[in-house]
LODO-954369 format. One record per residue (C-alpha): residue number from 0; residue in three letters; x, z, y. Coordinates in pm, 1 decimal. Layout:
num NUM, residu ALA, u X, w Z, v Y
...
end
This chain:
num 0, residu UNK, u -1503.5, w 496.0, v -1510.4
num 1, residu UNK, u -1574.3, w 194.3, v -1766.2
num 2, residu UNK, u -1499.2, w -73.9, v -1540.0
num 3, residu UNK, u -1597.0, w -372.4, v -1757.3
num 4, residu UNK, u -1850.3, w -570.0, v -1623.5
num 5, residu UNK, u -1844.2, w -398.4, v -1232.0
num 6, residu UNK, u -1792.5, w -682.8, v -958.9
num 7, residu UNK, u -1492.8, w -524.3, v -764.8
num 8, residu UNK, u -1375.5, w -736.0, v -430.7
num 9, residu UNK, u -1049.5, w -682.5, v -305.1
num 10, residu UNK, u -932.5, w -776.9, v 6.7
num 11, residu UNK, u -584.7, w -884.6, v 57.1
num 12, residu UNK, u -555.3, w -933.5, v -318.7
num 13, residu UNK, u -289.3, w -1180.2, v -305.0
num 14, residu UNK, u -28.6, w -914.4, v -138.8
num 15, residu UNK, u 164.3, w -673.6, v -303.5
num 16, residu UNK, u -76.6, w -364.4, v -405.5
num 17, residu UNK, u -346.5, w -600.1, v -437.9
num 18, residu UNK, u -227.7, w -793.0, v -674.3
num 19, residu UNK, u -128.5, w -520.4, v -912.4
num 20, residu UNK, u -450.3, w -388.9, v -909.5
num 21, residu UNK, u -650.6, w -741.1, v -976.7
num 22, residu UNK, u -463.7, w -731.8, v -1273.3
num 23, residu UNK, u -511.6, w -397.8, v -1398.9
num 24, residu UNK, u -891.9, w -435.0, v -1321.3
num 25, residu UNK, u -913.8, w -760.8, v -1519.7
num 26, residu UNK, u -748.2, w -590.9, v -1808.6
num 27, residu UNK, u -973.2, w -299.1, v -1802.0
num 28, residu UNK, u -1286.3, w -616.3, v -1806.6
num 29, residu UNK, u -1392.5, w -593.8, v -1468.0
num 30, residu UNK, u -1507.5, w -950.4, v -1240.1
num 31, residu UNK, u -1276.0, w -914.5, v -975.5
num 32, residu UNK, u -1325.3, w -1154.9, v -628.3
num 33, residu UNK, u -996.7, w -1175.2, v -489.5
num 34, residu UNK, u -995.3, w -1274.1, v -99.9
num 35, residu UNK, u -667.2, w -1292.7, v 123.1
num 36, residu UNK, u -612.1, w -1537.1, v 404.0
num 37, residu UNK, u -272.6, w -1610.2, v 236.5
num 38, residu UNK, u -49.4, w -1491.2, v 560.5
num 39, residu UNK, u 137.3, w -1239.6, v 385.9
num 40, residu UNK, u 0.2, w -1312.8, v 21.8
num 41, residu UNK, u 106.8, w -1514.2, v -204.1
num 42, residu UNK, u -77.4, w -1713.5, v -491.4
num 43, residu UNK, u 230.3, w -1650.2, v -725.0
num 44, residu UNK, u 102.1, w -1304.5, v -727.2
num 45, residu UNK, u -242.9, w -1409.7, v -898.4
num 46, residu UNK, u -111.3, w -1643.8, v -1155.9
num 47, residu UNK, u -190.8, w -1423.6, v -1392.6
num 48, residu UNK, u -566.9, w -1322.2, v -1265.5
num 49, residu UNK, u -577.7, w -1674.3, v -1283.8
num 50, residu UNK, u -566.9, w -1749.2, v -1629.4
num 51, residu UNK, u -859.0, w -1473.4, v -1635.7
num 52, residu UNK, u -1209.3, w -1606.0, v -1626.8
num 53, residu UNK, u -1340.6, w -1278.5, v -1469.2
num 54, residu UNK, u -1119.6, w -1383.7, v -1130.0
num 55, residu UNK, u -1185.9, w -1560.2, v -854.7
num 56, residu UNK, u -1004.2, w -1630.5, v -532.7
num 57, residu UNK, u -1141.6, w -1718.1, v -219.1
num 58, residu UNK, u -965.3, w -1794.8, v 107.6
num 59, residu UNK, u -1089.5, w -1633.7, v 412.8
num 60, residu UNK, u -981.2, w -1327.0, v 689.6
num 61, residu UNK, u -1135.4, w -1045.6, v 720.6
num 62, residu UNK, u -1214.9, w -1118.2, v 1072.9
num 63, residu UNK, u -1454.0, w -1322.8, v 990.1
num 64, residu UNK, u -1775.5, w -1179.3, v 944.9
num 65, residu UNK, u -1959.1, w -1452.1, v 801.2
num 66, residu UNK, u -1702.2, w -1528.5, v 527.8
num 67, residu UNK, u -1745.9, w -1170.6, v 428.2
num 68, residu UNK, u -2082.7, w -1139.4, v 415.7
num 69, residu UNK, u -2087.9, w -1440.1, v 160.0
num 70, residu UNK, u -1881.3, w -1338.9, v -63.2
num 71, residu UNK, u -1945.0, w -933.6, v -79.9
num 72, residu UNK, u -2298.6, w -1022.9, v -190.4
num 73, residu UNK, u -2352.3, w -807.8, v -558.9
num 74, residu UNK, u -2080.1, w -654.0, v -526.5
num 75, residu UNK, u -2025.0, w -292.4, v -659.0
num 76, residu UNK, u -1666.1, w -135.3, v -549.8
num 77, residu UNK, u -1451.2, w -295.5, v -248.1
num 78, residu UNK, u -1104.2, w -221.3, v -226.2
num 79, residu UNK, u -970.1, w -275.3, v 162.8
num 80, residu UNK, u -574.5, w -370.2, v 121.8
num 81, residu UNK, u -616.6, w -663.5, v 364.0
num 82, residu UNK, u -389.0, w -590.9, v 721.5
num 83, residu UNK, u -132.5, w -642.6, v 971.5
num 84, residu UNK, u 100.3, w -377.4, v 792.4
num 85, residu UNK, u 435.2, w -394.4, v 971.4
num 86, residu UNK, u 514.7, w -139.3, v 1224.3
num 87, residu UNK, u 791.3, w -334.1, v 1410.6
num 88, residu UNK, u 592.3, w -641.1, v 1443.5
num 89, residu UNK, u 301.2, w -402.4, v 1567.1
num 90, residu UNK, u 477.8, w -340.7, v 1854.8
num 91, residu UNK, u 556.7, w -634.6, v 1916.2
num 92, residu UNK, u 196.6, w -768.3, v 1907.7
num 93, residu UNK, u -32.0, w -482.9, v 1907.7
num 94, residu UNK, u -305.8, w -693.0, v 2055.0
num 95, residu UNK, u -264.2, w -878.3, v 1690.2
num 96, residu UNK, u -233.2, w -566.8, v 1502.2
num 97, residu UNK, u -533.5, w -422.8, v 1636.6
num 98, residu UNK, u -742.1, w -716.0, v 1596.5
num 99, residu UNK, u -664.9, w -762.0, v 1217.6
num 100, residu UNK, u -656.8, w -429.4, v 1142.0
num 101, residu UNK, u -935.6, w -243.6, v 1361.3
num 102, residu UNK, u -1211.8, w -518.7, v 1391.7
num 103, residu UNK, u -1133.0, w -639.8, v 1006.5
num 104, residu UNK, u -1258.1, w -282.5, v 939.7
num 105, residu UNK, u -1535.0, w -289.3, v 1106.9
num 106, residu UNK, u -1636.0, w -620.3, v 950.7
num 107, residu UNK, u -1595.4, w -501.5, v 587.3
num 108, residu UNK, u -1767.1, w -231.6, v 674.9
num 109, residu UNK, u -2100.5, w -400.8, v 821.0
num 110, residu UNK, u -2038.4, w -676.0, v 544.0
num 111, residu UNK, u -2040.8, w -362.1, v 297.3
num 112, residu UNK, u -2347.4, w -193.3, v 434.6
num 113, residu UNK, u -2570.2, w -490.2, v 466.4
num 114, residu UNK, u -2508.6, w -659.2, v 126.2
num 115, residu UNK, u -2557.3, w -278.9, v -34.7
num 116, residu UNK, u -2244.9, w -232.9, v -201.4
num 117, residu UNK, u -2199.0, w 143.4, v -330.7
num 118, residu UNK, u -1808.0, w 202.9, v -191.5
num 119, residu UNK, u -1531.1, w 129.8, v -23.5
num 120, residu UNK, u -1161.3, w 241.6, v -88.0
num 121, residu UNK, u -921.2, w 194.5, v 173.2
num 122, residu UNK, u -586.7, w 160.8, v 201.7
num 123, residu UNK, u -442.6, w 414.4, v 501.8
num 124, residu UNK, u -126.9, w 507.9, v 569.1
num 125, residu UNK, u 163.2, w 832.1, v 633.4
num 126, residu UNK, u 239.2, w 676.9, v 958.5
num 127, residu UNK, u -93.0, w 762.7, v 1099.9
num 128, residu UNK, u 107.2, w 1136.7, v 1134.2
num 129, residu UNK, u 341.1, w 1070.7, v 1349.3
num 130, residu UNK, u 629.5, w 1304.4, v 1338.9
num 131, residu UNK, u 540.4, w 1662.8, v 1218.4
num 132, residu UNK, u 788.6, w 1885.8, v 1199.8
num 133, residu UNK, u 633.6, w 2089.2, v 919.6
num 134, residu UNK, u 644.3, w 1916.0, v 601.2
num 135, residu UNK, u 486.7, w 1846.3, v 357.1
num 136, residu UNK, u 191.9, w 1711.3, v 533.2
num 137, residu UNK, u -118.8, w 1821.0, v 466.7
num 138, residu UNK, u -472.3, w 1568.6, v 529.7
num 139, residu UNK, u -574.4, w 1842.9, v 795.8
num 140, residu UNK, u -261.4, w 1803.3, v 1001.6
num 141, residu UNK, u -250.2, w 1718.8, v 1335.5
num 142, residu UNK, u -239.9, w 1302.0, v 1355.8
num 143, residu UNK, u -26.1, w 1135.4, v 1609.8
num 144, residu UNK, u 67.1, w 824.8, v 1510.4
num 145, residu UNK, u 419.7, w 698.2, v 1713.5
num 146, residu UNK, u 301.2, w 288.2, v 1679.2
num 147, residu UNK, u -23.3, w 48.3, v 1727.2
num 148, residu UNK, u 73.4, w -24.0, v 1308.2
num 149, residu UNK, u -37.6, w 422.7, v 1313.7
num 150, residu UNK, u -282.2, w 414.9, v 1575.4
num 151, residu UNK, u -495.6, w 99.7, v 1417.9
num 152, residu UNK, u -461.6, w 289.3, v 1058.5
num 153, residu UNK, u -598.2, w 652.6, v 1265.8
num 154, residu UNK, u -874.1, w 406.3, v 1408.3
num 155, residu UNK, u -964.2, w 273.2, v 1050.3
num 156, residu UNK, u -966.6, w 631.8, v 915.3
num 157, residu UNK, u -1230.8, w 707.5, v 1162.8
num 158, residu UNK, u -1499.9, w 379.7, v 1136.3
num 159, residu UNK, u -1438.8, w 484.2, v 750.5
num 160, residu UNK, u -1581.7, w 820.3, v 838.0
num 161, residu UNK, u -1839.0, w 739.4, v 1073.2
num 162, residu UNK, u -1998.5, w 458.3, v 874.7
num 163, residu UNK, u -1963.1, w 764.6, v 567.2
num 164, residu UNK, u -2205.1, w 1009.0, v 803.0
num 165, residu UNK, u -2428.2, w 730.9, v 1025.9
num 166, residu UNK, u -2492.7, w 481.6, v 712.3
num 167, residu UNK, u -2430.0, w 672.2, v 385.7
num 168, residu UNK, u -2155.6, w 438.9, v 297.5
num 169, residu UNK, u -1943.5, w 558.3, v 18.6
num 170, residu UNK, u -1575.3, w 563.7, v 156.0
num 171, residu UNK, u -1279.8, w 685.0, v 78.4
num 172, residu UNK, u -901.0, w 661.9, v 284.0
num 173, residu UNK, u -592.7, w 692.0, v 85.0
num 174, residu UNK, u -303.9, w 741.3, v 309.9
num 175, residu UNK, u -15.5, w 605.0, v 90.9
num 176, residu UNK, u 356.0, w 711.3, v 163.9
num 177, residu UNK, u 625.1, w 435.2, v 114.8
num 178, residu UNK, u 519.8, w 232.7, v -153.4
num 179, residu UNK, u 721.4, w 44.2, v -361.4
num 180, residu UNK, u 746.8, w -195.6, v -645.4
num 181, residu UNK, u 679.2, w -513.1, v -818.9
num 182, residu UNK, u 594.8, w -780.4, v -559.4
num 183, residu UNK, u 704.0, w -617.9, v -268.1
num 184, residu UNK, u 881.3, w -898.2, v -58.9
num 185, residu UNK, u 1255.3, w -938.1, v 37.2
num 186, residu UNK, u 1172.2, w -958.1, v 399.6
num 187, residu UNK, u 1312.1, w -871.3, v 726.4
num 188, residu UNK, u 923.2, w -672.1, v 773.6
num 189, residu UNK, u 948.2, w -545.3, v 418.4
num 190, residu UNK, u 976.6, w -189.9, v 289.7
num 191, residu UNK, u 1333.5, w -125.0, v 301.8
num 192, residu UNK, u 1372.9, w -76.3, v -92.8
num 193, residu UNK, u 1251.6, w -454.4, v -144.8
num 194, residu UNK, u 1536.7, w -557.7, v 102.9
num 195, residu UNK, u 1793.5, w -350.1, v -16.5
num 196, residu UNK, u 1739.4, w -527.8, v -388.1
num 197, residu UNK, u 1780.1, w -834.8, v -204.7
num 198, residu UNK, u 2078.4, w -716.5, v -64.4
num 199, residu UNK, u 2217.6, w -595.3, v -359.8
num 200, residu UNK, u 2115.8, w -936.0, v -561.9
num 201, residu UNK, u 2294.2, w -1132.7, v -291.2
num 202, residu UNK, u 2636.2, w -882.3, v -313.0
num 203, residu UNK, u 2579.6, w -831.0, v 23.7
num 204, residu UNK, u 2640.4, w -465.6, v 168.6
num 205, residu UNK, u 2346.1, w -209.1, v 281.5
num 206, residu UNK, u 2235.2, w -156.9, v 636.2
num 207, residu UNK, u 2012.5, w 209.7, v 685.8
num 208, residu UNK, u 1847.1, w 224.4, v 1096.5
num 209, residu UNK, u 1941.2, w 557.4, v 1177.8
num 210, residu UNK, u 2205.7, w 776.4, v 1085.1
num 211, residu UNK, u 2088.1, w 805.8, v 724.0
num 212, residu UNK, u 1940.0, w 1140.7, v 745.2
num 213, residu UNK, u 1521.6, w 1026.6, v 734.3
num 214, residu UNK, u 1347.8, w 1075.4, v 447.1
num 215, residu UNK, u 1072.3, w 916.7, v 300.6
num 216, residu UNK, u 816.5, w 1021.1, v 1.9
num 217, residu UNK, u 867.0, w 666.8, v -195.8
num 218, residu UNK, u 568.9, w 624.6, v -390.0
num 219, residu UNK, u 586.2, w 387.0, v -691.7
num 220, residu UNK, u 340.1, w 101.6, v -719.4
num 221, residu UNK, u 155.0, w 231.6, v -1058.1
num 222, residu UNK, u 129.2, w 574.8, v -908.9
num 223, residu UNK, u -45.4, w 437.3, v -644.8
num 224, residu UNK, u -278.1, w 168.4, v -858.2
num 225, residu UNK, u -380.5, w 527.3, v -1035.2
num 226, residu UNK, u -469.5, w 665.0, v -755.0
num 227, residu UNK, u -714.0, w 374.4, v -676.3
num 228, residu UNK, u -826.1, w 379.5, v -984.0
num 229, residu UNK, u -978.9, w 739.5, v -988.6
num 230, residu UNK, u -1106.0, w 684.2, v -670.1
num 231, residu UNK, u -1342.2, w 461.2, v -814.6
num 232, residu UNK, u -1455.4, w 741.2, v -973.0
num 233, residu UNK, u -1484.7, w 1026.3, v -715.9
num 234, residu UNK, u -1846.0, w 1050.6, v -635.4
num 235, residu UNK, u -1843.5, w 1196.5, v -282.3
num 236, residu UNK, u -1770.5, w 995.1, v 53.1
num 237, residu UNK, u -1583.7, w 1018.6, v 369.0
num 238, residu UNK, u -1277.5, w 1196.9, v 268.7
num 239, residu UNK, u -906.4, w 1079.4, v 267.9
num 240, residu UNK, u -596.6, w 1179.2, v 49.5
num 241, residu UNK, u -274.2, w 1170.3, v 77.3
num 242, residu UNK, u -84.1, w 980.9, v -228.4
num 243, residu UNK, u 282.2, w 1024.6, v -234.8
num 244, residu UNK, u 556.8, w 1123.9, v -509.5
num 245, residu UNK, u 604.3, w 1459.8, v -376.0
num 246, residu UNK, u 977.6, w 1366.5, v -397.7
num 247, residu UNK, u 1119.5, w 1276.0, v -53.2
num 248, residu UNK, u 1476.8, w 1188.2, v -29.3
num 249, residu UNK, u 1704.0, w 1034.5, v 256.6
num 250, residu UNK, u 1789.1, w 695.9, v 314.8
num 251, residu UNK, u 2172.8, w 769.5, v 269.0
num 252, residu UNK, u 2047.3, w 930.6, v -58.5
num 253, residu UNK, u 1816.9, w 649.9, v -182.4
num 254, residu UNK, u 2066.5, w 356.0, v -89.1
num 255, residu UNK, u 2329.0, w 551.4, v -290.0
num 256, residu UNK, u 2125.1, w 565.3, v -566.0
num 257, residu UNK, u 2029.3, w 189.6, v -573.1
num 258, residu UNK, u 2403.5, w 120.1, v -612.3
num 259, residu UNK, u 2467.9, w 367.7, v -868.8
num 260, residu UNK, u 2124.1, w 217.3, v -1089.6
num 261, residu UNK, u 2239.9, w -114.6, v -1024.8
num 262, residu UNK, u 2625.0, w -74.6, v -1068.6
num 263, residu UNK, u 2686.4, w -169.6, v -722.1
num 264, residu UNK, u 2911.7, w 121.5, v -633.7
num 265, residu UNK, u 3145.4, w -138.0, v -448.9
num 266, residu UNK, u 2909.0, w -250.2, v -158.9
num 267, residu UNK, u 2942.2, w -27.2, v 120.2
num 268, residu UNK, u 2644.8, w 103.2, v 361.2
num 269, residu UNK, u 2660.1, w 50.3, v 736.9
num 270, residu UNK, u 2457.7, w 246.1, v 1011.2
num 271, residu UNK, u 2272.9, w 81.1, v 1303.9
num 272, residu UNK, u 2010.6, w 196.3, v 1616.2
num 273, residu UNK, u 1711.8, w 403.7, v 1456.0
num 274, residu UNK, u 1421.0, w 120.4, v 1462.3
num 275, residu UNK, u 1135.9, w 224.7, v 1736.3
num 276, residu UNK, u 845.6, w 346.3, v 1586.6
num 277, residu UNK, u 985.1, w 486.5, v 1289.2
num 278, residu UNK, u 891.7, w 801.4, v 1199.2
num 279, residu UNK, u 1229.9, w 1076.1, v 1114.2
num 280, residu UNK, u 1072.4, w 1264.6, v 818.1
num 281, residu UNK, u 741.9, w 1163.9, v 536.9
num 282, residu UNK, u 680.2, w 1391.4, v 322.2
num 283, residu UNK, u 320.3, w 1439.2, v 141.2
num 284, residu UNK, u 146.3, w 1701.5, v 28.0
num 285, residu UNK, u -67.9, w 1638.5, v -293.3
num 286, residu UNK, u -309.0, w 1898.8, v -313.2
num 287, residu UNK, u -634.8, w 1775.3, v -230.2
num 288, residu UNK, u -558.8, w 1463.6, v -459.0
num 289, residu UNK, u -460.5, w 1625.7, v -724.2
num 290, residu UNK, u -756.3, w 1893.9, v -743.8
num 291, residu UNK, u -1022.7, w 1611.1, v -665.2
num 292, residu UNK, u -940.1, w 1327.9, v -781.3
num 293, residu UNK, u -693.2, w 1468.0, v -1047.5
num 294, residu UNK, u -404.9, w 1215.8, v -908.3
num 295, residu UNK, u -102.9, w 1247.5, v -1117.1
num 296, residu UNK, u 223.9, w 1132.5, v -1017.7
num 297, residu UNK, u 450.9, w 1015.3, v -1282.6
num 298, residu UNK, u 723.5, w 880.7, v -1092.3
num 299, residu UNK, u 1021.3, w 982.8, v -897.9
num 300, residu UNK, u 1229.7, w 763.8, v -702.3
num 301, residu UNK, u 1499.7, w 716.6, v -970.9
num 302, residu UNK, u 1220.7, w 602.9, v -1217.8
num 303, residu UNK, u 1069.2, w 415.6, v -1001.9
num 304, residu UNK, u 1356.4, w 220.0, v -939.0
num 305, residu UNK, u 1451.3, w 120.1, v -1346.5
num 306, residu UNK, u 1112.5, w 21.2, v -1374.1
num 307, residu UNK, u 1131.3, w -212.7, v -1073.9
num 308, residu UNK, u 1484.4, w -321.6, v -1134.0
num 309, residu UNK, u 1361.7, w -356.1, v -1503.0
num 310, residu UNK, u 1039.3, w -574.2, v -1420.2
num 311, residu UNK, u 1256.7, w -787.8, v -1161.0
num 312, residu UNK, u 1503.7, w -833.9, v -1444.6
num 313, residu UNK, u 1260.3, w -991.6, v -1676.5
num 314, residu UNK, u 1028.6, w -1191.9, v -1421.9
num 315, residu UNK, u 1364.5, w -1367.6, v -1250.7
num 316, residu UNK, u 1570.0, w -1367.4, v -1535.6
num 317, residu UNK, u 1838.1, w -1192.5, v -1298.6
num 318, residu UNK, u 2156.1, w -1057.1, v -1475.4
num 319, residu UNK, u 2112.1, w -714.0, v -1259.6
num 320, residu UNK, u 2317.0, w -463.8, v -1432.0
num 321, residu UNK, u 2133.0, w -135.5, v -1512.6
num 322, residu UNK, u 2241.9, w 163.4, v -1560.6
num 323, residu UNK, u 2046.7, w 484.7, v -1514.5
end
């Protein structure tokens, strides 16, 4: 798709995989409208749309139905990153999680339909599986999501759908698996490879929840900004993809690995109580996304990681020794 000139909004653009894809869009000469309430965002993340005179940022929450309706006038593409995305926090306030994540849905989706704008893309997630014991999953899989973070992403799926067959809305669902990268924040409610860099930055020594032996499809952040990108271009609505690496590994495995890349072979790993909600095994299966939307991985965990480590390296000016 030439996407000069095409008015894309993204919600949640200040976050992690909204950010990296305002700026790929703005380099391919798309007008991007960036909106995030600024929660989890962060304005650092758009410095650089900033400097772009086809950007603009506007405050405002998806729950707010009004706000969206302004701003989603002439548009032509909406990308839907905005949400409550942490599953322990979920179940702590599901009430929360449901509210931001269901009913924000909904009102992109009515914004979307009355102002006329051709499709949505939204951002779904592994964990609305559940555990399944056969692996890899496939999109046709039974879904039985294990926390309200699962259930509200299951719920999403479904408005997506239904506004697809009722209103001829163009949507799409991408259910990512474990995505990580550039941006991703050193939190306590972070994916666990952003806090394990921290950890490692710090000197301090890795904690895994569980007994090490969960596995998760890591997904690098420009595998997944591809993804979104050629599902701009898929012409056909209501369907949803999985987008993974196809290259699950455990979490004894992975933190192993981030010591070796970072030459960090002296900090030991600990064990602790599984967290609730989290799911033992995440593996996708590709198929569909490869065949329709002719998704193409290029990255593994282990290349993943130098490229992160590599970007962090020259953004912070860190002295993180790497050494694949």
């Amino acid at each position: 798709m030439d996407f000069k000139e095409k008015r894309i909004l993204i919600t949640g653009a200040a976050g992690f995989i909204g950010s990296n894809l305002t700026d790929d869009l703005l380099e391919k000469g798309a007008v991007v409208i960036g909106i995030d309430n600024l929660f989890n965002g962060r304005l650092e993340n758009l410095s650089g749309a900033f400097k772009n005179s086809n950007f603009e940022f506007h405050k405002g929450d998806v729950r707010d139905l009004n706000f969206l309706l302004d701003v989603f006038k002439d548009v032509d593409i909406v990308y839907h990153f905005a949400a409550f995305s942490s599953v322990p926090l979920s179940i702590e306030m599901p009430a929360n999680c449901n509210d931001v994540n269901v009913n924000g849905v909904l009102n992109v989706l009515n914004a979307a339909r009355k102002e006329n704008v051709d499709k949505i893309i939204y951002s779904s997630s592994s964990s609305v599986y559940g555990d399944i014991l056969a692996l890899p999953v496939r999109e046709d899989m039974p879904r039985v999501p294990i926390s309200p973070y699962g259930a509200s992403k299951l719920a999403c799926e479904a408005y997506m759908h239904a506004f697809h067959h009722v209103y001829g809305l163009k949507t799409i669902s991408l259910r990512y698996f474990n995505v990580f990268g550039p941006r991703q924040k050193d939190s306590p409610y972070s994916g666990v490879i952003a806090i394990w860099l921290g950890n490692i930055l710090r000197n301090e020594d890795l904690t895994i929840n569980g007994d090490g032996t969960i596995s998760r499809d890591y997904t690098y952040i420009k595998d997944v900004i591809q993804a979104n990108l050629l599902a701009a271009e898929y012409d056909t609505g209501g369907e949803i993809f999985n987008i993974g690496a196809e290259s699950p590994i455990s979490l004894t495995d992975l933190a192993n690995l981030m010591l070796k890349l970072t030459s960090k072979s002296n900090l030991k790993i600990y064990y602790s109580d599984p967290r609730p909600g989290d799911i033992i095994h995440s593996y996708a299966d590709i198929t569909a996304a490869k065949q329709k939307l002719q998704f193409d991985p290029k990255y593994n965990q282990e290349q993943g990681l130098l490229d992160y480590f590599k970007w962090y390296n020259f953004t912070y000016k860190t002295n993180l020794k790497i050494s694949p």
